[in-house]
C-alpha angles and dihedrals in degrees: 000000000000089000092053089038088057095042090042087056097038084060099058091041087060103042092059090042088060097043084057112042100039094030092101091061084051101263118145131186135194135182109232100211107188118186124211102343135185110249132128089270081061101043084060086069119100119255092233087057103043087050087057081052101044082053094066101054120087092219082057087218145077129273124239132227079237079061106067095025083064087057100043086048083052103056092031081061129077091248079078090048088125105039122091150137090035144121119229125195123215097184106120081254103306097145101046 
């Protein structure tokens, strides 16, 4: 997990370096931070297991790749003129 952890963190280091230091020439950047999503890593998971997962989650489902491309059309869009340097989580409130 150490070499996730360090690129995790490596991410979100970037992404408010770059809000800071380019936001003056109107850049923004923003971590996209999904939670337990439904992809073919995930589908190799066993259904006993997904179902302990699912329970945690207070949506009490998987996410979807639509999922977080909704959220990365939505920040790459002026109606997120005014958001940047964050991390946003699309995990149907896993980490709340």
């Amino acid at each position: 997990q150490a070499n996730y952890a360090a690129s995790k963190a490596g991410m979100i280091a970037l992404a408010k370096s770059i809000a800071q230091e380019l936001g003056s020439r109107g850049i923004r950047a923003n971590a996209i931070a999904p939670g337990f999503i439904s992809t073919e890593m995930s589908n190799a998971i066993p259904d006993n297991l997904k179902e302990e997962i699912v329970k945690k989650i207070p949506l009490k489902e998987q996410g979807s790749v639509e999922d977080i491309a909704a959220l990365t059309a939505f920040l790459a869009s002026d109606d997120a003129r005014y958001i940047t340097g964050q991390v946003i989580a699309c995990d149907g409130g896993m980490t709340m």
